[in-house]
PAZAPA-4460 file (N, C-alpha, C; in steps of 0.05 Angstrom, whole numbers, plus 32768, in hexadecimal, padded with zeros to 4 digits):
% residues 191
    n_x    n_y    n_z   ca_x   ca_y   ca_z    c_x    c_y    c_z   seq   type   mol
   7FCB   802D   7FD7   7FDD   8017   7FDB   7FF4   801D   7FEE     1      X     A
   7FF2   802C   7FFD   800A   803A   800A   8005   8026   8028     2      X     A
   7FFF   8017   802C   7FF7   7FFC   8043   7FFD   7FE4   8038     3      X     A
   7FE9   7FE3   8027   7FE9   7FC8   8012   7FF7   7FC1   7FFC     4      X     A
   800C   7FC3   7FFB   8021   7FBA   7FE7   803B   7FC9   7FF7     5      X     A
   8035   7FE8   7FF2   805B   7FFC   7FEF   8066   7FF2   8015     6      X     A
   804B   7FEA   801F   805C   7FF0   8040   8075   7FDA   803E     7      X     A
   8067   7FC2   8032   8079   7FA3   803B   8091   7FAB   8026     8      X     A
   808D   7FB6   800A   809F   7FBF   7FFC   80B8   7FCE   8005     9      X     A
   80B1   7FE9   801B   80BB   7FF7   8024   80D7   7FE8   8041    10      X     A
   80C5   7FDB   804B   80D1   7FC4   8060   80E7   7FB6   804F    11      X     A
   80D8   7FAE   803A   80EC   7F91   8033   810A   7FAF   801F    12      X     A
   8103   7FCA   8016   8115   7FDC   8010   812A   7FD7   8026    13      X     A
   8121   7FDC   803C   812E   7FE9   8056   8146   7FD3   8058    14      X     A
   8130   7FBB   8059   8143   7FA0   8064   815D   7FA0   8058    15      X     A
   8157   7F99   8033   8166   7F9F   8026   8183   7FA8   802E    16      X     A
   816E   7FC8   8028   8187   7FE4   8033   81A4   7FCC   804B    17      X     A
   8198   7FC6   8062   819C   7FBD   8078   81B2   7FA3   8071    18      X     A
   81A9   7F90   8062   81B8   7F76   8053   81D0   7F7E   8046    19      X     A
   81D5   7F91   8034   81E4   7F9C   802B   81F3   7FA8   8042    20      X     A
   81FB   7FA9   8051   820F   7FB7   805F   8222   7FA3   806C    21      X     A
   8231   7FB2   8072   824E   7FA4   807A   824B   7F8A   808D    22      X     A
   8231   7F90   809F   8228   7F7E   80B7   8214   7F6A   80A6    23      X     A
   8220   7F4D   809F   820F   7F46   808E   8206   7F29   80A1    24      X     A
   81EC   7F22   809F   81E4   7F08   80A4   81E9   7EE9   80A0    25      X     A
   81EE   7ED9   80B2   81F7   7EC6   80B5   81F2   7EB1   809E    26      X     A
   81D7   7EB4   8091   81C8   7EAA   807D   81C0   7EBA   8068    27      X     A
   81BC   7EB6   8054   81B6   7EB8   803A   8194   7EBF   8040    28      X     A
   8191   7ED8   8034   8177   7EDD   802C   816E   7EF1   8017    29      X     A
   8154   7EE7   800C   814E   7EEF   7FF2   8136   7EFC   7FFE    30      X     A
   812D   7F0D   7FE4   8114   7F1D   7FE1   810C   7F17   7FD1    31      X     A
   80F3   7F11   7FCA   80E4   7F0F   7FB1   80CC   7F21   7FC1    32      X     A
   80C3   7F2D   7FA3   80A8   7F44   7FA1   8097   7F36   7F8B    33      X     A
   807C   7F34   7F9C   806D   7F20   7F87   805E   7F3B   7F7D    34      X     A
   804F   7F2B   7F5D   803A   7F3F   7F5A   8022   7F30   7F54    35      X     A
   800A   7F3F   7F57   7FF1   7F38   7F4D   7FE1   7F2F   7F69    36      X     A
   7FF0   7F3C   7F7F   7FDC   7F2A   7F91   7FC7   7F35   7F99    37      X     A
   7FB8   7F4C   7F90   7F9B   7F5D   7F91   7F8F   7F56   7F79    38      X     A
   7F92   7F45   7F65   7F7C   7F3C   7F4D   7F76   7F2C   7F5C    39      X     A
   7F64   7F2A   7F6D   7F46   7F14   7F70   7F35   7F1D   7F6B    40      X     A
   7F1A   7F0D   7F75   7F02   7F10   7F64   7EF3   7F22   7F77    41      X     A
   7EE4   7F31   7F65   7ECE   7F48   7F72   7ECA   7F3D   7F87    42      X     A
   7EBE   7F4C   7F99   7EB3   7F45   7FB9   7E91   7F41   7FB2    43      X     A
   7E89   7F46   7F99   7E74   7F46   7F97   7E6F   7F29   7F83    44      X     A
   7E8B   7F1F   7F7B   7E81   7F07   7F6D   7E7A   7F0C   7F44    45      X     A
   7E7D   7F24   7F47   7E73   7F35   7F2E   7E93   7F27   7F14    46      X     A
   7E8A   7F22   7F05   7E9A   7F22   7EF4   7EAA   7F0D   7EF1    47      X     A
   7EA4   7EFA   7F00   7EBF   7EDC   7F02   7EC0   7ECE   7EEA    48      X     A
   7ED9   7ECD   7EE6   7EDF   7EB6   7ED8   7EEF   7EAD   7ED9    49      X     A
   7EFD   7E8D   7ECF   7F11   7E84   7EDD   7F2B   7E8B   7EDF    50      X     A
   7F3C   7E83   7EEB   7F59   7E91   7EEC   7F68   7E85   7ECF    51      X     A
   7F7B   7E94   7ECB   7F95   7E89   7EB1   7F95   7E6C   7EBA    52      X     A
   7F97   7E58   7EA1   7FA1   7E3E   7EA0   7FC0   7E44   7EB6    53      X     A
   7FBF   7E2C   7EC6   7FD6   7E2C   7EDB   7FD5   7E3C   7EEE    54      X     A
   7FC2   7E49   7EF7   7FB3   7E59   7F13   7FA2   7E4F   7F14    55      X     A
   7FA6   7E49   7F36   7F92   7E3D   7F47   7F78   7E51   7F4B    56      X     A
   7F7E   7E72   7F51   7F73   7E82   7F57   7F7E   7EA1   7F3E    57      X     A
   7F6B   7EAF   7F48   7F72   7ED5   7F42   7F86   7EE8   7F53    58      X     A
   7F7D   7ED7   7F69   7F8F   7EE2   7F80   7FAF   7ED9   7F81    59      X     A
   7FC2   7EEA   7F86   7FDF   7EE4   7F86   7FE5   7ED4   7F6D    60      X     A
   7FEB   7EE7   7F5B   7FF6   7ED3   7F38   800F   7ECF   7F3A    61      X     A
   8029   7EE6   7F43   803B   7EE5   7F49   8041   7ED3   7F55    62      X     A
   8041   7EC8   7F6D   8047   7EBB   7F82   8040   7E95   7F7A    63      X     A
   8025   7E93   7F66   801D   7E7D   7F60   8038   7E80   7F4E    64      X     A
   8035   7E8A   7F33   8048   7E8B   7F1A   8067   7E7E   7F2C    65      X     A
   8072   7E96   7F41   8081   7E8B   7F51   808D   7E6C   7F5B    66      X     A
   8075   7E67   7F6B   8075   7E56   7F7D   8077   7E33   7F61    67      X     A
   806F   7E3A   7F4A   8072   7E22   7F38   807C   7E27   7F25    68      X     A
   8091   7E36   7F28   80B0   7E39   7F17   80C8   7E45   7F1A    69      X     A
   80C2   7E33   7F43   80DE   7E45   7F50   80F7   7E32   7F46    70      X     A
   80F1   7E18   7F34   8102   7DFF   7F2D   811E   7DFA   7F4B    71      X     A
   812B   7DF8   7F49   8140   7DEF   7F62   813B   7DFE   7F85    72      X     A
   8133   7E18   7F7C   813A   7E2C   7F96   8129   7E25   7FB1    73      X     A
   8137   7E22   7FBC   812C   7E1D   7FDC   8136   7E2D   7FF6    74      X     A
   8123   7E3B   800A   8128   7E3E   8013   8120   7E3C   8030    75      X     A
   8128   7E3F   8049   811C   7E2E   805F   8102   7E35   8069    76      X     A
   80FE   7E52   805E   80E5   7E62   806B   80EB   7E7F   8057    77      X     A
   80CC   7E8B   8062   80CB   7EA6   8052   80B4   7EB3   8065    78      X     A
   80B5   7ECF   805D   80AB   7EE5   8075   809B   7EF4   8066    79      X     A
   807F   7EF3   8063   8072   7F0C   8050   8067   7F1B   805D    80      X     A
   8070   7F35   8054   8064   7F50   805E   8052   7F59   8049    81      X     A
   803B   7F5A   805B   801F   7F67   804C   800D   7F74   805A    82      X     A
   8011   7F93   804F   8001   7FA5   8067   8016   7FAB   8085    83      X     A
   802A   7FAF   8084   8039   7FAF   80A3   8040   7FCD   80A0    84      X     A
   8036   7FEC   809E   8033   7FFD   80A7   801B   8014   80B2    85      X     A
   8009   800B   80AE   7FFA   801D   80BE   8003   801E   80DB    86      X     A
   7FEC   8035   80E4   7FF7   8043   80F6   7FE3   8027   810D    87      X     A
   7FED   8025   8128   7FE6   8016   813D   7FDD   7FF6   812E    88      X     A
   7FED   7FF9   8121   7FE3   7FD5   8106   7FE6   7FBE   8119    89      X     A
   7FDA   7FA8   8122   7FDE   7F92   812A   7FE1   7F73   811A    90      X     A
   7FF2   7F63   8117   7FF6   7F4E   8111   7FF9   7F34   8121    91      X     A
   7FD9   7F2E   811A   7FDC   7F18   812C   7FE0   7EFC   811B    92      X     A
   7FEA   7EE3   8120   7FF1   7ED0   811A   7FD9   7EC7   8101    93      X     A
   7FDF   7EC2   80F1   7FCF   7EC7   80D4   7FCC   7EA4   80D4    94      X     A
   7FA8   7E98   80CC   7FAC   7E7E   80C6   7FC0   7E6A   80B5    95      X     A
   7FC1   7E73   80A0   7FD2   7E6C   808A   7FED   7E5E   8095    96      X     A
   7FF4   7E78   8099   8013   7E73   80B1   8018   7E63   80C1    97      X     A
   8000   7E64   80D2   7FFD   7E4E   80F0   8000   7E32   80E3    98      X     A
   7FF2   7E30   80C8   7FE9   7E0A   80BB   8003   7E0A   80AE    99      X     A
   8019   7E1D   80AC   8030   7E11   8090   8046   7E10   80A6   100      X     A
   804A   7E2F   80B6   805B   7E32   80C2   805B   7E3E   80D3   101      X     A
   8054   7E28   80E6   804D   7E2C   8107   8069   7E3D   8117   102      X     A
   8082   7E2D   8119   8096   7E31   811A   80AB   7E51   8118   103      X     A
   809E   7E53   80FB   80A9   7E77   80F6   809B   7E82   8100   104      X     A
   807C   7E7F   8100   806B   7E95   810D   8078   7E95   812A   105      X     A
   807E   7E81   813A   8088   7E82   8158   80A1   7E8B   815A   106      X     A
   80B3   7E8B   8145   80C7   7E9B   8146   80C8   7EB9   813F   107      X     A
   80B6   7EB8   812D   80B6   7EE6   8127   80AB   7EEF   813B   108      X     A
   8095   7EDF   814B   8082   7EEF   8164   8097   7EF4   8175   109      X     A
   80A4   7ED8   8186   80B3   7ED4   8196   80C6   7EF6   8193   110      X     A
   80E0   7EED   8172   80E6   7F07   8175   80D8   7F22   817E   111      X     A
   80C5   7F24   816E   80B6   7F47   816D   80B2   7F4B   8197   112      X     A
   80AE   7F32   819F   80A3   7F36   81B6   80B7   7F3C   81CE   113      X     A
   80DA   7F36   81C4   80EE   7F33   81CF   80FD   7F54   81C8   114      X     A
   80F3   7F61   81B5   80F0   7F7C   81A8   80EC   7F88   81B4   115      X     A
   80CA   7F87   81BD   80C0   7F9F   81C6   80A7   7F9F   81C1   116      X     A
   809A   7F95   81AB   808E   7F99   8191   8073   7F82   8195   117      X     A
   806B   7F7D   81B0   8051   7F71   81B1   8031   7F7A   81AC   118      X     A
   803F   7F9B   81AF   8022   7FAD   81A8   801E   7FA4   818A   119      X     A
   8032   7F9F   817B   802B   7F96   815F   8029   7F83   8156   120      X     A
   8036   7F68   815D   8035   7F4F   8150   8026   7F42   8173   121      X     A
   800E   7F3F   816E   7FF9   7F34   8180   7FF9   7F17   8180   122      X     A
   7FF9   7F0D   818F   8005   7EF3   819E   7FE6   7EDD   8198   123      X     A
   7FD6   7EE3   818A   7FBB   7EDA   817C   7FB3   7ED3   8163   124      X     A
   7FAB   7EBD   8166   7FA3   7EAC   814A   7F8C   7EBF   813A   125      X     A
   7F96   7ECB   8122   7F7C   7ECB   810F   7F73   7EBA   80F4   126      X     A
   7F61   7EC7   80E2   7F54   7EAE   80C9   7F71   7EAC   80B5   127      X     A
   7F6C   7E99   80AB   7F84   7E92   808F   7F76   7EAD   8080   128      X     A
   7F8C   7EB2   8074   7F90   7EC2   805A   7F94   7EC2   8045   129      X     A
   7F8B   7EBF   802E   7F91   7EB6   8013   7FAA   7ECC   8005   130      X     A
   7FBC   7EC9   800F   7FD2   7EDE   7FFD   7FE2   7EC2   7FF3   131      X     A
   7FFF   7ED9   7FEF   8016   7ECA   7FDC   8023   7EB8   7FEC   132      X     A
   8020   7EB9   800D   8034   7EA3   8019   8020   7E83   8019   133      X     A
   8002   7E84   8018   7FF9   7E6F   8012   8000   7E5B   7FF8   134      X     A
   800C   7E6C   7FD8   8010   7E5F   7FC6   8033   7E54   7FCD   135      X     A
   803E   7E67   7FD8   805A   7E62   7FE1   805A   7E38   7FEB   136      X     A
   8051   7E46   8002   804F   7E2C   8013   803B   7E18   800A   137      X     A
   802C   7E15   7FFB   801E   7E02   7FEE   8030   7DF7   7FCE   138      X     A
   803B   7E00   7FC9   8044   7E00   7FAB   8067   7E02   7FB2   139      X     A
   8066   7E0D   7FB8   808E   7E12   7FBB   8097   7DFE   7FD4   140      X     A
   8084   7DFB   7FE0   808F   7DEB   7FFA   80A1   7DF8   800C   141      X     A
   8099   7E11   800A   80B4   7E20   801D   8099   7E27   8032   142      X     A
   80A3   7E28   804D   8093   7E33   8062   809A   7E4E   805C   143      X     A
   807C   7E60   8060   807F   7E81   805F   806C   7E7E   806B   144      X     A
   806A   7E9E   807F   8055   7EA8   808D   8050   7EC0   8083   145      X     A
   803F   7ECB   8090   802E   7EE7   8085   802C   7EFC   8097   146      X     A
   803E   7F0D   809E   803A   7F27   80AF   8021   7F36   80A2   147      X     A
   8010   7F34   80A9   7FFA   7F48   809A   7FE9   7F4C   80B0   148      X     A
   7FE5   7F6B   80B2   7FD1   7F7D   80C1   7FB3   7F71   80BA   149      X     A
   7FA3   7F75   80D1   7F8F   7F61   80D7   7F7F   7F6B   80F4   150      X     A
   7F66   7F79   80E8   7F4E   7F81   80FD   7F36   7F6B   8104   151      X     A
   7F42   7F5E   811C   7F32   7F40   811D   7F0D   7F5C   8124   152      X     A
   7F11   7F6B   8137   7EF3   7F80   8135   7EE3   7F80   8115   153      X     A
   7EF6   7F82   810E   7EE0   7F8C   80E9   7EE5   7F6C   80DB   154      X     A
   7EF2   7F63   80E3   7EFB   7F49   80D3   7F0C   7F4B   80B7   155      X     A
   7F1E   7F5B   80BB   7F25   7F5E   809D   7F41   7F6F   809D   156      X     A
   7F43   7F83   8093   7F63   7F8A   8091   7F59   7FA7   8096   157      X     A
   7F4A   7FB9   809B   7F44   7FD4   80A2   7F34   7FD7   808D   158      X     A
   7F26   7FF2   8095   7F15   8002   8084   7F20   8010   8069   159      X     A
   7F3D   8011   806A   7F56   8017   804C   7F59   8003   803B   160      X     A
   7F4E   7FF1   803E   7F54   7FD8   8040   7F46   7FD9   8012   161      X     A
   7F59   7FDD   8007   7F50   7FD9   7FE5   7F38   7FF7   7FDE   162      X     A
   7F49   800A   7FF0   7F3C   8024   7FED   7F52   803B   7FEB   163      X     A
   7F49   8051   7FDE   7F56   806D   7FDF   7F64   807B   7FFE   164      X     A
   7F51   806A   8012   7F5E   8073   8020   7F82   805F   802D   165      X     A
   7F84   8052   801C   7F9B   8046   8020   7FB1   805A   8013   166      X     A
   7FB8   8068   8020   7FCB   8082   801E   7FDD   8087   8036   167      X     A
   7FF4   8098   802D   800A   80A0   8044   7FF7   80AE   805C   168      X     A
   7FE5   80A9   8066   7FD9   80B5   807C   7FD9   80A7   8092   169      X     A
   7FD9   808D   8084   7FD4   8070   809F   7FED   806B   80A0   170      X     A
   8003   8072   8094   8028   8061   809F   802D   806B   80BA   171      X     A
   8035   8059   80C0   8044   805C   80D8   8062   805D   80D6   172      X     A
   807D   8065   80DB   8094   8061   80DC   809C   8047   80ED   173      X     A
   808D   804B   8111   808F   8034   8122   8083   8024   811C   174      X     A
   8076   801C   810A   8068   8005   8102   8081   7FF8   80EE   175      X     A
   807C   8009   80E1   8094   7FF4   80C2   80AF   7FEF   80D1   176      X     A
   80B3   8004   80E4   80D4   8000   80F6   80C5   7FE0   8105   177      X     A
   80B6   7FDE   8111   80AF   7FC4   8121   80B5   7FB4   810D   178      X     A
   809F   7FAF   80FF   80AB   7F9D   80E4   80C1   7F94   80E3   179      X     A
   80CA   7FA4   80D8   80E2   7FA5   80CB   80FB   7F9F   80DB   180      X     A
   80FC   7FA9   80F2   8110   7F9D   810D   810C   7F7D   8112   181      X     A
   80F2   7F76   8118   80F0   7F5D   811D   80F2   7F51   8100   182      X     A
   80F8   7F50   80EA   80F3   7F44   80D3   811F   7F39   80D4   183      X     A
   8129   7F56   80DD   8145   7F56   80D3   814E   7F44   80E9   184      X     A
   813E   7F4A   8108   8147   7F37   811C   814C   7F1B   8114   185      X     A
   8132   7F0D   8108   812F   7EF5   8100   8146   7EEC   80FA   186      X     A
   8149   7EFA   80DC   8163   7EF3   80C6   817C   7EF7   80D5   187      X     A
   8185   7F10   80E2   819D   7F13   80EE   81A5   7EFA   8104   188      X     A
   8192   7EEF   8119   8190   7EDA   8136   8184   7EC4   8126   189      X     A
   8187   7EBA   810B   817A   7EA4   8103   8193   7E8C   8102   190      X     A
   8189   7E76   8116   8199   7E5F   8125   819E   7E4E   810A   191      X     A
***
């Protein structure tokens, strides 16, 4: 899990770290850390049965549980990091994102690309993704997108991808620093 969960974890640490300091942002922003979003169903179909009364799905419990008992809280948008450190990682514009929130996705590229940071956030449409910013923006009504690493070649998220080899071997530092620069840009230059 050192890709798939701790990297976005590690990012959203850093940000943190970053929010907290004397140089603080023009706007108000929160973190929330969902859980449960790797209980879905076998790849093989083996074993299904339906989700808890009040899940739609297995996949992202946290984020559903979330998204329909945030009662008052609103906010204008949200940024999910999932999978943003391996090493040479590309993120390209995730379906999900493009159908809720066309808009933010054109604003984090724009930034990353005004960065530096085009080798990593790829300027290309890929498939929707079933994570936690789909129950967000379906259920919470908040627009969120999905920074998530994405091998349109294999079709899928790498060969680490819900394996052992998801370990400190694949981090990158310049990867989660990309991230993580263009994540704080947003919030810090947000009009």
């Amino acid at each position: 899990g050192a890709n798939d969960g701790a990297s976005g974890v590690g990012v959203l640490l850093e940000i943190a770290r970053q929010l907290g300091s004397s140089n603080q942002p023009a706007i108000g922003v929160d973190l929330i850390f969902f859980d449960g979003e790797d209980w879905g169903p076998r790849e093989n179909g083996a074993n299904l049965k339906p989700p808890p009364a009040g899940y739609e799905d297995w996949w992202c419990l946290g984020s559903q549980y979330w998204s329909k008992n945030k009662g008052s809280y609103q906010a204008f948008y949200g940024i999910l990091l999932d999978m943003v450190g391996a090493k040479n990682a590309k993120f390209y514009r995730e379906g999900v994102s493009l159908e809720y929130a066309p808009r933010i996705v054109d604003k984090v590229w724009a930034t990353a690309a005004r960065l530096g940071y085009s080798d990593y956030f790829i300027t290309q449409n890929a498939h929707a993704t079933t994570d936690d910013h789909y129950f967000v923006n379906e259920y919470a009504k908040i627009p969120m997108i999905n920074i998530v690493h994405y091998q349109p070649g294999l079709g899928y998220y790498g060969d680490f991808h819900h394996s052992t080899k998801d370990n400190m071997s694949l981090i990158s530092r310049e990867t989660l620093g990309a991230v993580g620069n263009t994540v704080l840009n947003v919030v810090y230059y947000e009009e």
